[in-house]
N, C-alpha and C positions, 0 to 999 in steps of 0.2 A: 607369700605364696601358700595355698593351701597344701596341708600335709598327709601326705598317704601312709596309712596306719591300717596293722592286720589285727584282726582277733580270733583264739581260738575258739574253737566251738566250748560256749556256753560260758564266754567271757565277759564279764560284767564291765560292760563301756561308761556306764555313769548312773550313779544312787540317784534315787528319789532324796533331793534336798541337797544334793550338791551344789556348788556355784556352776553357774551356767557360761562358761566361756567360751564354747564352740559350738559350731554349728556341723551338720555330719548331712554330705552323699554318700548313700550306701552305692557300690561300683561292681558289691560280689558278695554272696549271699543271701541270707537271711537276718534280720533286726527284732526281736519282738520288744513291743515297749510294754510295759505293764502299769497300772497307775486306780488307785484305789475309784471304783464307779461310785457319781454322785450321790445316786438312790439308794444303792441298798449298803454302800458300805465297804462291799465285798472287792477282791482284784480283779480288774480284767484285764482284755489285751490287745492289741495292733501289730499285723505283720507289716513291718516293711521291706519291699522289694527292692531290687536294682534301681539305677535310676532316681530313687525318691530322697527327699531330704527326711531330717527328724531332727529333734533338739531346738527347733527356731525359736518358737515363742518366748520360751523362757531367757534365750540369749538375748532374743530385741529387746523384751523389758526386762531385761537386767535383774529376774528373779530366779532364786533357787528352781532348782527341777523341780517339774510336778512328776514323773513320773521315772524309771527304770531302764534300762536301756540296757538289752542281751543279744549277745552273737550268738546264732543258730548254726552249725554245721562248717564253723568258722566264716569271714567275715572282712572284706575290706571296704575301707571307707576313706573317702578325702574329708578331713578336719577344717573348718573355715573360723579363724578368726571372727568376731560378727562384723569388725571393719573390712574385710575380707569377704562375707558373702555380700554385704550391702555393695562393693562395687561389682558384682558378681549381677546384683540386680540393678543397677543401673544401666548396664548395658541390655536389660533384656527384660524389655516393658512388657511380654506375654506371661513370663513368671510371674514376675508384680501384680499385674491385673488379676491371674488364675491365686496367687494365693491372696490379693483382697477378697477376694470372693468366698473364699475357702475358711479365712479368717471370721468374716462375718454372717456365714452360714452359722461358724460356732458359738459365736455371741449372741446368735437370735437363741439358737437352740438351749443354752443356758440360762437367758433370760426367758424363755418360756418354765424351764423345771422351775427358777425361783418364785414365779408368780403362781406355778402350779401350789408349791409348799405354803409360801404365805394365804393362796386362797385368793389372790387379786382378781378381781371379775374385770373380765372384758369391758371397754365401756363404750361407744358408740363415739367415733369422730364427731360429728356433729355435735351431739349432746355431750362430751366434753367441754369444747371445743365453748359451746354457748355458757355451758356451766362456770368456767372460770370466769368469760365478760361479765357476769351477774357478781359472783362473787368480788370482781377490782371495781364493777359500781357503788358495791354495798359498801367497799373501806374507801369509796370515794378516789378511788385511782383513775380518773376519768381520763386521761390519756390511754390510758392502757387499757379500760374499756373500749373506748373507739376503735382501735386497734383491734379487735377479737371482733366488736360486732359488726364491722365494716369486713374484718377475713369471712365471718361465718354466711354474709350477703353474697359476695363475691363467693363464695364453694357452695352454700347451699340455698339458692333462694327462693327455692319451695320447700324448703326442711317445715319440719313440724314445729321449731320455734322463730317460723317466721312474723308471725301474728305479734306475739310480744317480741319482737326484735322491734317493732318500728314504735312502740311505747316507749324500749328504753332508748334508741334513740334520741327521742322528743326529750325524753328529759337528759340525756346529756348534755343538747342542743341550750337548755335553758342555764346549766351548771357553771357557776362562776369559776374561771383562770384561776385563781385566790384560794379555790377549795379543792385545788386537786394535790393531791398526794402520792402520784407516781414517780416523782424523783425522788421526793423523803422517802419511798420502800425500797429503792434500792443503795443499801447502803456500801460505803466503801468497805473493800477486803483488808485483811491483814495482809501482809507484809511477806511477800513468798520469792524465793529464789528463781532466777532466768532459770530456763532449760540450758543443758549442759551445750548440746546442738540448734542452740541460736539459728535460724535460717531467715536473712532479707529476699524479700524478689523487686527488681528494679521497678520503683513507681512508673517512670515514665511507660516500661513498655506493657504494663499488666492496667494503667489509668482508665482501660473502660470496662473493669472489673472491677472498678474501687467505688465503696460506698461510704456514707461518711454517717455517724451515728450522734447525737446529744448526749448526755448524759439522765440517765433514768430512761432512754429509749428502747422501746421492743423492737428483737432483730427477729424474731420468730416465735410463736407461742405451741407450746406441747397440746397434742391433736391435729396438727395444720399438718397438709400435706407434706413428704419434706424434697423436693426434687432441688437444692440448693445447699452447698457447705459454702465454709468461711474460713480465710486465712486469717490471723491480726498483723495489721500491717503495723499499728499503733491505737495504747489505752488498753483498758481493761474489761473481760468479758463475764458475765455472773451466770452460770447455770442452775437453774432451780426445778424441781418436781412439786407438782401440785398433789396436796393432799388432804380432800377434803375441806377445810375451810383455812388451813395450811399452808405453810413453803417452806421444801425442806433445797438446802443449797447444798448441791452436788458436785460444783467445783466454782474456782476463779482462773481464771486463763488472760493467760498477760502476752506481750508481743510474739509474733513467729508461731504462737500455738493454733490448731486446727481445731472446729468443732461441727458438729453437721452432718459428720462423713456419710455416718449410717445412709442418708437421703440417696447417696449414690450408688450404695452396694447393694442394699435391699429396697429402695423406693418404699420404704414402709412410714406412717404418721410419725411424728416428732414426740420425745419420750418425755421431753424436757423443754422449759423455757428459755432463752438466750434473753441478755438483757446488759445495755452498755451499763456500768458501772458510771465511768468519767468519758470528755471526747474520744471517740474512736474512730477508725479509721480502720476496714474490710475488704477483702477483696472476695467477690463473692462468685463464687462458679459452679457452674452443671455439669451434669455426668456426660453432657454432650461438649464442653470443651474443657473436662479435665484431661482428657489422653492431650488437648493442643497443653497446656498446662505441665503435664508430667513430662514430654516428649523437650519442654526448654527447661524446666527444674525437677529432674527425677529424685530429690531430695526429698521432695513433697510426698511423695509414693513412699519412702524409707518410713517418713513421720508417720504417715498414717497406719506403716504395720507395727511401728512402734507403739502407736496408741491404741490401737485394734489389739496389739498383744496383754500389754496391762491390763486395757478391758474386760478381756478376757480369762487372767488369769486374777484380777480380782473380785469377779463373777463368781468364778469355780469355788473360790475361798469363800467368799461369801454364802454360796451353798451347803459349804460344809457346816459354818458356825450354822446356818439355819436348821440344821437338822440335828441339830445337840437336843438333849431330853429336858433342860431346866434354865431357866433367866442365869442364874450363879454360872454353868459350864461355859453357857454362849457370849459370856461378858468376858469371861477366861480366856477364849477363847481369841476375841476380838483383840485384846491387848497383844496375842502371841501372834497374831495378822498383822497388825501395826510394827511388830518387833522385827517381822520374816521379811519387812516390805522396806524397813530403812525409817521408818517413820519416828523412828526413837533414839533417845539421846541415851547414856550411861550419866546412871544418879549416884549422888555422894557418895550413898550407903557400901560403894563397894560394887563387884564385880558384875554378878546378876540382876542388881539393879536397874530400873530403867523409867525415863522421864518421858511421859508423851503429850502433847500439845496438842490434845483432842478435845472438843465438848463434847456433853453429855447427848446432846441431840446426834451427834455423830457415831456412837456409841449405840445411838438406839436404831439410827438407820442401818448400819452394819447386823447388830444382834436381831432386827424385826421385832422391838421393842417398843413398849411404849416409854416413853420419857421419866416419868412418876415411878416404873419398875426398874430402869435404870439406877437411878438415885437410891430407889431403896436397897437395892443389889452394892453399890458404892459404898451408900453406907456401912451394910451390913462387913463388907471386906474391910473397910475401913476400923468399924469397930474391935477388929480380930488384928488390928494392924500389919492388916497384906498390902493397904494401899494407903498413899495418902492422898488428900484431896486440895487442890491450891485453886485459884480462881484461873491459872493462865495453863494449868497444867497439871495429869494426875499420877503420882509418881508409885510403879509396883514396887516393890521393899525385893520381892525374888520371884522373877521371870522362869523358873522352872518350877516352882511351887504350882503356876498356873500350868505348864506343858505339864507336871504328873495327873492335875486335876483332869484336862482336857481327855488326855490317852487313855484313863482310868475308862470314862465315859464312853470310848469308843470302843474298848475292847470290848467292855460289860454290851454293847449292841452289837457288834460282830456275833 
């Protein structure tokens, strides 16, 4: 049962960087949350009133607070377990719906400041959308060419690269079975742990939702409209971003896991690739019968603020290391994001030590780096033996060496 707790005025309810283990209805008073703004640096702040929740996000995804949390003029609040508020939202599909909404409001919104800082130009659906088919002709991925210029037919077929769409057609039409290499581009994942919350939905009653996938198959390509997400019922799913002549892989998702969502909360173009790995097996649904969907497994609804929450709270992190002043702080940086997230093991060396099982290309997506600046940043730590380098994994020697670097960095821009 949730726990009813008072605070005096101007009592501090939970640090920036605590563990996040509760969730909070404010029932009396005032709440401000405070939490450093992405742009400038500086602190700002949020009232919350009666009525409202605060603390979620960081409880769902199981990450330290992003922000502060003060009682104003004193203060009561009911405490929620996060097993506790989750059946809190089970019973009550209007909250569910209002803060999916609410959640992915704030993940467009942050993925806008990111692409603002990196400088990512807008690019035309269409002329994406044609740009990759050319591109998986040119490495000879002729499945997955078909695939793009058969979607961009069907969406655009008075686009302006209609003309050369029915050339490359003709020559795919001639292209030998033998020479195609879209199952060899999708290569198998490494070796990753089940979700903690495992979720099956019963085949029989969800079977004309289920779609069935090959391996090397496209489930959807980034640019396409996205009005469809996806359960895994079973096998493996490979998500990638195209970049430029490019693919950078932004996750692997194995049974029970959701991907797609976005399609249903903002109806906006697809950011990313989807792409079976091995056989799989989908269940694939619209924002027209997800309420039928949530209304027999509201688990599914739990999953997705789960995932919406991480997104988002790896978003915001991701913004900060972007706005560091040099390759060296934002590399610093990335390690203490890896560290903050679970993503690290403790190395021999001792206490502060710490083992991560990251590549360099990941390292460059994270920092907005080029790969070749990476490495020479690697190096350079390396030579000063702050870090060491192994081919499976890159080990810090002391994890706070980097948090003085980092904070040093911030202060000097406050």
């Amino acid at each position: 049962m949730p726990k009813q707790v008072r605070f005096g005025s101007d009592a501090l309810i939970y640090c920036n960087g605590d563990k996040a283990d509760k969730i909070f209805l404010l029932q009396q008073g005032k709440v401000w949350l405070t939490y450093p703004d992405l742009e400038t640096g500086g602190e700002t702040a949020d009232i919350v009133g009666p009525g409202e929740f605060f603390g979620i996000k960081s409880a769902l995804a199981r990450f330290p607070r992003e922000e502060s949390a003060l009682a104003k003029n004193s203060a009561v609040v009911l405490a929620f377990a996060p097993a506790e508020f989750e059946q809190l939202l089970l019973a009550n599909d209007r909250l569910v719906m209002k803060m999916l909404k609410v959640f992915s409001d704030q993940l467009r919104r942050v993925h806008c400041q990111i692409s603002s800082i990196t400088k990512t130009q807008y690019v035309k659906p269409d002329y994406g959308l044609f740009e990759i088919g050319e591109k998986y002709m040119k490495h000879r991925r002729y499945s997955h060419a078909k695939y793009i210029f058969r979607r961009y037919f069907e969406l655009y077929p008075d686009g302006e690269n209609a003309g050369e769409l029915k050339g490359h057609i003709k020559t795919l039409a001639g292209a030998s079975p033998q020479d195609d290499k879209s199952r060899a581009a999708i290569s198998a994942p490494a070796s990753k742990p089940a979700e903690e919350d495992s979720l099956q939905l019963c085949p029989e009653l969800f079977a004309r939702f289920s779609r069935s996938y090959a391996p090397g198959e496209i489930v959807f390509s980034e640019y396409e409209p996205g009005n469809t997400f996806y359960f895994i019922q079973s096998g493996e799913i490979k998500l990638i971003k195209n970049a430029g002549q490019n693919e950078r892989t932004l996750d692997v998702l194995q049974q029970s896991e959701i991907f797609g969502e976005m399609a249903i909360l903002d109806k906006s173009p697809r950011t990313a690739s989807a792409f079976a790995i091995n056989e799989a097996t989908l269940l694939e649904f619209t924002a027209e019968n997800f309420e039928i969907l949530m209304r027999g497994n509201p688990q599914i609804a739990i999953k997705l603020l789960r995932a919406l929450s991480k997104r988002i709270s790896h978003a915001k992190r991701r913004f900060m290391i972007l706005t560091l002043p040099d390759p060296q702080t934002k590399i610093a940086d990335v390690f203490l994001m890896l560290d903050e997230t679970g993503d690290a093991s403790m190395g021999k060396a001792g206490f502060y030590s710490r083992e991560f099982k990251v590549t360099m290309d990941g390292i460059a997506h994270w920092a907005g780096l080029p790969a070749a600046d990476v490495k020479s940043v690697l190096d350079y730590y390396a030579a000063q033996r702050r870090v060491s380098i192994y081919q499976d994994r890159i080990e810090v020697k002391n994890i706070n060496d980097f948090s003085r670097v980092v904070s040093s960095s911030r202060r000097s821009r406050d």
